[in-house]
C-alpha beads as a LAMMPS data file, in Angstrom:
LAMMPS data file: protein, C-alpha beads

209 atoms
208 bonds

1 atom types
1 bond types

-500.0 500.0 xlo xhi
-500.0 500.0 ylo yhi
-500.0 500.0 zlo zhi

Masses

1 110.0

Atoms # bond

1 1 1 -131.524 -434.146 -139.213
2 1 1 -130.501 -436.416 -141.963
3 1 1 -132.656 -437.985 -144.849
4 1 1 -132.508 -439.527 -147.838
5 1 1 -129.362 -441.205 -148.438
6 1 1 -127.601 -441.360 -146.003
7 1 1 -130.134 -442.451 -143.388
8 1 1 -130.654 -445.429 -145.300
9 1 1 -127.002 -445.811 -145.582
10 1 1 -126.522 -445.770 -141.662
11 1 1 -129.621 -447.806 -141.354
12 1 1 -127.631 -450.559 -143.877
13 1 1 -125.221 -450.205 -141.157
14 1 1 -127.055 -450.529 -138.222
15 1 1 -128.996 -453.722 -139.541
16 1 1 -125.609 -455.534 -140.864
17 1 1 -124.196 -455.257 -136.738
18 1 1 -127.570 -456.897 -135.777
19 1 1 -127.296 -459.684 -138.454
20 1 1 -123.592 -460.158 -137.772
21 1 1 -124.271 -460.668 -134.015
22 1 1 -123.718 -457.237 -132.079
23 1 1 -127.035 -456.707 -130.751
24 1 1 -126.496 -454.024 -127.983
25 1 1 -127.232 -450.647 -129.608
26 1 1 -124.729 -448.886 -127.783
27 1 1 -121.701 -451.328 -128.534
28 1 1 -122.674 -450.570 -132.573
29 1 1 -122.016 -447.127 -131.772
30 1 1 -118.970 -447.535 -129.771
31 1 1 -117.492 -449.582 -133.033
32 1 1 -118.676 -447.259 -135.324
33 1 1 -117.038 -444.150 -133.759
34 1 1 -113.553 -446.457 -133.246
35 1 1 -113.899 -447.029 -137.433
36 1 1 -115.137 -443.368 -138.234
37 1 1 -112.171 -442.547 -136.133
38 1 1 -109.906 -444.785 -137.746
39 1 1 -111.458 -443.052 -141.285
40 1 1 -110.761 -439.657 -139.964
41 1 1 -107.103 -440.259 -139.136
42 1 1 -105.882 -441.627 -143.004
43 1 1 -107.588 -438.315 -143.398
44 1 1 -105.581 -435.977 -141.626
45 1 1 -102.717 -437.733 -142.739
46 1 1 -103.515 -437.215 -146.148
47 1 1 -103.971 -433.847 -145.665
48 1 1 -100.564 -433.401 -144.188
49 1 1 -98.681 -435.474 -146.882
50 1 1 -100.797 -433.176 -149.666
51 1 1 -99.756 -430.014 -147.725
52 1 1 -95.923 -431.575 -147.607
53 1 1 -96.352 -432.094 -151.357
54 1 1 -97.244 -428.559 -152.139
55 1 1 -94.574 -426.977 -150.144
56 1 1 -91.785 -429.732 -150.992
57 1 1 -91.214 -430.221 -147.584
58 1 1 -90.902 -433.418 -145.202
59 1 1 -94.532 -433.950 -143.367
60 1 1 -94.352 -431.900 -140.451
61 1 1 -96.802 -434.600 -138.442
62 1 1 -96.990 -438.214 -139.360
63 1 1 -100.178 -439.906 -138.032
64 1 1 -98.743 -443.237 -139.094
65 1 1 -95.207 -443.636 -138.626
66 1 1 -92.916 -445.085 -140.967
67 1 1 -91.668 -448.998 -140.612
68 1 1 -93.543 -451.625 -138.774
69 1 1 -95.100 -452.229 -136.138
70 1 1 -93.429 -454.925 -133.015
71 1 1 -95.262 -457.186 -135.040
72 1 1 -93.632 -456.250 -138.258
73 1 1 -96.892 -455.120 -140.276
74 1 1 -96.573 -451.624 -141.607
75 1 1 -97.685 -448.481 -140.346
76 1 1 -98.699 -448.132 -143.851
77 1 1 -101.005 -450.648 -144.057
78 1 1 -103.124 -449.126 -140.813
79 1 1 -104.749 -446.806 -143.345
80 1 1 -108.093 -446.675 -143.869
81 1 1 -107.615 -446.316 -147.629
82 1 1 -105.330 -448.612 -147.736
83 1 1 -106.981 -451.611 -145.715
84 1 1 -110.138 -451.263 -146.871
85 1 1 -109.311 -452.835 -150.095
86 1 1 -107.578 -456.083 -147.917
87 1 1 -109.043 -459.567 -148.397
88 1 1 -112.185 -459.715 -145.211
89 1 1 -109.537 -462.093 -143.030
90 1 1 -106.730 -459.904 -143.687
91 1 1 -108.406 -456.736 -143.167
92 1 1 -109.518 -458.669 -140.092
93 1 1 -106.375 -459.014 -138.822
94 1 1 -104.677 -455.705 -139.037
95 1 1 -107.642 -453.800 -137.404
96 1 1 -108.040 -456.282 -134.586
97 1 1 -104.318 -457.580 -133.742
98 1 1 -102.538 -453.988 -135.112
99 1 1 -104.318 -450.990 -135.607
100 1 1 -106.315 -451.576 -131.670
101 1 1 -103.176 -452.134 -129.881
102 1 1 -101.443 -449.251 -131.750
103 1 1 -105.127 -446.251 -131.112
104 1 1 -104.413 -448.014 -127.385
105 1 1 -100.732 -447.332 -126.875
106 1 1 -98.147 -446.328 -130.039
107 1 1 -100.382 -443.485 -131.375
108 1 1 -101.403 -442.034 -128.013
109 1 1 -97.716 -441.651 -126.432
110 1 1 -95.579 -438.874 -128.494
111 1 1 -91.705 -439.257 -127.987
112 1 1 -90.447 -437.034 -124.979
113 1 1 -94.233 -435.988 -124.255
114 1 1 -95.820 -439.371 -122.126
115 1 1 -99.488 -439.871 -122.441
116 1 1 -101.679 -437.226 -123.672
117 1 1 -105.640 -436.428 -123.187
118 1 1 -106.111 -438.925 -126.043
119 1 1 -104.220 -441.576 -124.290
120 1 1 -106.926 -441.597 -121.512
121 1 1 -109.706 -441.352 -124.030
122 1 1 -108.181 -444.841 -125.753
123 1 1 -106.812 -446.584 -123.488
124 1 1 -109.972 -449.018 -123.167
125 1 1 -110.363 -448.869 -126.869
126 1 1 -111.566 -452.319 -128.062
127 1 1 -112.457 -454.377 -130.926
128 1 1 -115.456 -456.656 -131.005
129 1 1 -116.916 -457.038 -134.284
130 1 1 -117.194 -461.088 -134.423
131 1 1 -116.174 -462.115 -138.010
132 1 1 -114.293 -460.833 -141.150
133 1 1 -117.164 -460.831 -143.294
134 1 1 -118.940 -458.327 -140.930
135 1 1 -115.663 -456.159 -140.807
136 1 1 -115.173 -455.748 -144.421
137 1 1 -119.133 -455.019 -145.030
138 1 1 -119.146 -452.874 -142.314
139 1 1 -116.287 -450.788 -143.753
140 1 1 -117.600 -451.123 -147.178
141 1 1 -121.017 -449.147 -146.005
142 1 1 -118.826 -446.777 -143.764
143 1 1 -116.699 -445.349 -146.931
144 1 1 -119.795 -444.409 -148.556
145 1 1 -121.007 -442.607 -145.884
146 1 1 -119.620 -438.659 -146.548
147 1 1 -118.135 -437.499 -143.539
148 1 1 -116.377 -434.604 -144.213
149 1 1 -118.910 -432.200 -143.156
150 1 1 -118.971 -431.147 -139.211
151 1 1 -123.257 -430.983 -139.891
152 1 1 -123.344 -434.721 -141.087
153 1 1 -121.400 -436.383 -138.489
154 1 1 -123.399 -434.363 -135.519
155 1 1 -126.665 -435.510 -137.837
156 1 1 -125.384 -439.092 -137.983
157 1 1 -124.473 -439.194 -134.240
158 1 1 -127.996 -437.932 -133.453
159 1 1 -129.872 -439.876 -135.568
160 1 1 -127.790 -443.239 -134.169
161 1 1 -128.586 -442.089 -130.799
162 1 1 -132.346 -441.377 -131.362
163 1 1 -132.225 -445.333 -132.677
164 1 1 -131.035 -446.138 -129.629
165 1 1 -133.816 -444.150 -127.334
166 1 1 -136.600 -445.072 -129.596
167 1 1 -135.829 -449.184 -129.090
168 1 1 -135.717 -448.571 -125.847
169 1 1 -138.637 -447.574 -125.244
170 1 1 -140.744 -449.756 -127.819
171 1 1 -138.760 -452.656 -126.743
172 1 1 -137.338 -453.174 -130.528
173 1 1 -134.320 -454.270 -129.437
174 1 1 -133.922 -457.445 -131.634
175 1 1 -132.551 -460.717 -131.418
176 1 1 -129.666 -461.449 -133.414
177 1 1 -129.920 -464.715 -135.808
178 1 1 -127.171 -466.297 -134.644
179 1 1 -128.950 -466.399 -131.068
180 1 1 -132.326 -466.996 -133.122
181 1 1 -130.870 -470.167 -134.976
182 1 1 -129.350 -471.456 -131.105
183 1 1 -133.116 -470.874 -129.730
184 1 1 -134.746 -472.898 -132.511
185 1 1 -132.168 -475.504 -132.619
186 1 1 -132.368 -476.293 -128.760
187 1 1 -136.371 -476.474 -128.791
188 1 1 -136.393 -478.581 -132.130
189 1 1 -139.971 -477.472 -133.435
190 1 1 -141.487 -480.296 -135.853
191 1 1 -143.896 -480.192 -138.660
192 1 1 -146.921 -480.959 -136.278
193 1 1 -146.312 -478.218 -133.974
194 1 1 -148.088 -474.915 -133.140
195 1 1 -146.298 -471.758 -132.818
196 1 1 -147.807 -468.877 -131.808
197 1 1 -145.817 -465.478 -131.271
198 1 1 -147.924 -462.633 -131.015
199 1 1 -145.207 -460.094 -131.584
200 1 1 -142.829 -461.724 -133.679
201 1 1 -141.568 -458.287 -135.054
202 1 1 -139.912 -459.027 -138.410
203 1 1 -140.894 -462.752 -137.589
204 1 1 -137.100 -464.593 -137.277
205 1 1 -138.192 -466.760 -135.154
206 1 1 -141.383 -468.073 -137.548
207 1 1 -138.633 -467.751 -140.189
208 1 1 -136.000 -469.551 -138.604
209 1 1 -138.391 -472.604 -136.941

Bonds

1 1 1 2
2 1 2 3
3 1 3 4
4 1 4 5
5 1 5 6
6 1 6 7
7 1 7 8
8 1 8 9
9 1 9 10
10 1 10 11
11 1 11 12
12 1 12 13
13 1 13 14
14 1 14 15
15 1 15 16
16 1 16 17
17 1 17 18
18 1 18 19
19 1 19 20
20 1 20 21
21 1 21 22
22 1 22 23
23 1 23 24
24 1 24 25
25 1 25 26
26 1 26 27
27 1 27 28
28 1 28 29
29 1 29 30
30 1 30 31
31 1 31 32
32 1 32 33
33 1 33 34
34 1 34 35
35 1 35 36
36 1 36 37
37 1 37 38
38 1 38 39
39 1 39 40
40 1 40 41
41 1 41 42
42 1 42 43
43 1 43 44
44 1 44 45
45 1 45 46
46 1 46 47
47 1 47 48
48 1 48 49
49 1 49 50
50 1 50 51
51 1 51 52
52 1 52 53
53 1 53 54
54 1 54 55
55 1 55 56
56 1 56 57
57 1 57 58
58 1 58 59
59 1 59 60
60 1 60 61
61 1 61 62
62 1 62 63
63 1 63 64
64 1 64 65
65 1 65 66
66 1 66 67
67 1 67 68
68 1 68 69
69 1 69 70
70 1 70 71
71 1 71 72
72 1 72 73
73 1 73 74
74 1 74 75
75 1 75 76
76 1 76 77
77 1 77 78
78 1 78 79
79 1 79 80
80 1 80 81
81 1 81 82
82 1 82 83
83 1 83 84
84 1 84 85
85 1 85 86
86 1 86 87
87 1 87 88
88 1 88 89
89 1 89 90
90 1 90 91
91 1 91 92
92 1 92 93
93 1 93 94
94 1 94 95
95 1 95 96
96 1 96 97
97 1 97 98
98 1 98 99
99 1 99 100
100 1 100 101
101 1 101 102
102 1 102 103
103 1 103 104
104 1 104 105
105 1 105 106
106 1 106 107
107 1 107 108
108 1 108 109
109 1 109 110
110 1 110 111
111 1 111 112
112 1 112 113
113 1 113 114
114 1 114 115
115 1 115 116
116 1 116 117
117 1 117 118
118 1 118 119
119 1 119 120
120 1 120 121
121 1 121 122
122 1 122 123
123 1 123 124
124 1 124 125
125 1 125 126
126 1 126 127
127 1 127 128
128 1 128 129
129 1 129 130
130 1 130 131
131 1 131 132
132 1 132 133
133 1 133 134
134 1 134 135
135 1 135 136
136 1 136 137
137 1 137 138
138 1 138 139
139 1 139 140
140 1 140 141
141 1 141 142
142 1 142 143
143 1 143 144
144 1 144 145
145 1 145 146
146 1 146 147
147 1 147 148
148 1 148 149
149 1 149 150
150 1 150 151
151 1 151 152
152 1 152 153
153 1 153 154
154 1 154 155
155 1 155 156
156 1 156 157
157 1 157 158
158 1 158 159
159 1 159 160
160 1 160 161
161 1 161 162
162 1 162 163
163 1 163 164
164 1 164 165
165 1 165 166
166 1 166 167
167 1 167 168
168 1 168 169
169 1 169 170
170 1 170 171
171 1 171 172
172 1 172 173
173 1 173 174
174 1 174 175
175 1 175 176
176 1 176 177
177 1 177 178
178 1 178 179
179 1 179 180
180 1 180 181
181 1 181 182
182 1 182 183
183 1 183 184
184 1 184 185
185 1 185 186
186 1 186 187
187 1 187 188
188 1 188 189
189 1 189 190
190 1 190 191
191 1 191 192
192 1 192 193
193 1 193 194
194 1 194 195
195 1 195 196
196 1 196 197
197 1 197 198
198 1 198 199
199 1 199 200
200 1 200 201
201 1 201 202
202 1 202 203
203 1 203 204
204 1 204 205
205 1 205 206
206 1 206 207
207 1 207 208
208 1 208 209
């Protein structure tokens, strides 16, 4: 079970998908896992270019190829160490129009071995975080988050999930402010109006109108 810290660090998370629009619990967790994924692979290829380092060899596994990309970005710049520190629309840009397309199709097929198990596991992979801004915050909270322990990520996984089953069943799952603003625009409450809203939660709507 995880406290302190962290908890508040995935709940930062969690609330800045809501605000930014993504208001199905279980599509924050699918993009999550696709950018803690992400995360994890400019890990293991760190670790192999460190190992290559110490035995003055030539990396025996490249997660990211050298060159570019059909689109001519480079493989380089699909790292999560690397993108991370990209302007929020460019940063945009290479996860959504490069690195999705490549976890879908370049990184799953191997030369001379045709699709693997991962192949099947990513070939639906996809990308639907609405705006830049959200990206780059999102990402931002994610590379604080310590992941390198097997304990945390099952604690993080299970605490995400138990958000998930406990709005379900209070009915907490909450209305993004982009809809909220839509809502209040179209019904155009005025100055003399009374609004009543008996369980206005963490009262956007009273906020908003």
């Amino acid at each position: 079970m995880i406290t302190g810290p962290i908890k508040s660090q995935i709940d930062r998370i969690w609330d800045a998908f809501w605000s930014g629009g993504i208001s199905n619990p279980l599509e924050v967790i699918e993009q999550i896992t696709y950018l803690l994924f992400i995360r994890r692979l400019d890990d293991l290829h760190t670790l192999e270019e460190n190992k290559a380092n110490r035995l003055n060899q030539p990396m025996a596994r490249r997660i990211f190829p050298e060159g570019r990309d059909s689109k001519g970005r480079p493989y380089e710049d699909f790292r999560w160490s690397r993108f991370r520190h990209f302007a929020a629309a460019d940063m945009f840009a290479v996860v959504g129009e490069h690195i999705f397309p490549y976890l879908r199709a370049g990184l799953a097929r191997q030369p001379g071995k045709g699709d693997s198990t991962y192949a099947q596991h990513m070939k639906d992979a996809r990308f639907t975080i609405p705006t830049p801004a959200l990206l780059a915050k999102v990402v931002d909270l994610l590379d604080a988050v310590p992941m390198e322990d097997r304990d945390t990520k099952g604690d993080v996984y299970e605490y995400m999930l138990g958000k998930i089953a406990s709005a379900g069943q209070n009915g907490q799952f909450r209305t993004p402010r982009h809809i909220i603003r839509l809502m209040v625009e179209l019904t155009r409450p005025q100055p003399t109006d009374v609004i009543c809203d008996p369980a206005c939660g963490t009262a956007g709507f009273l906020v908003a109108a």
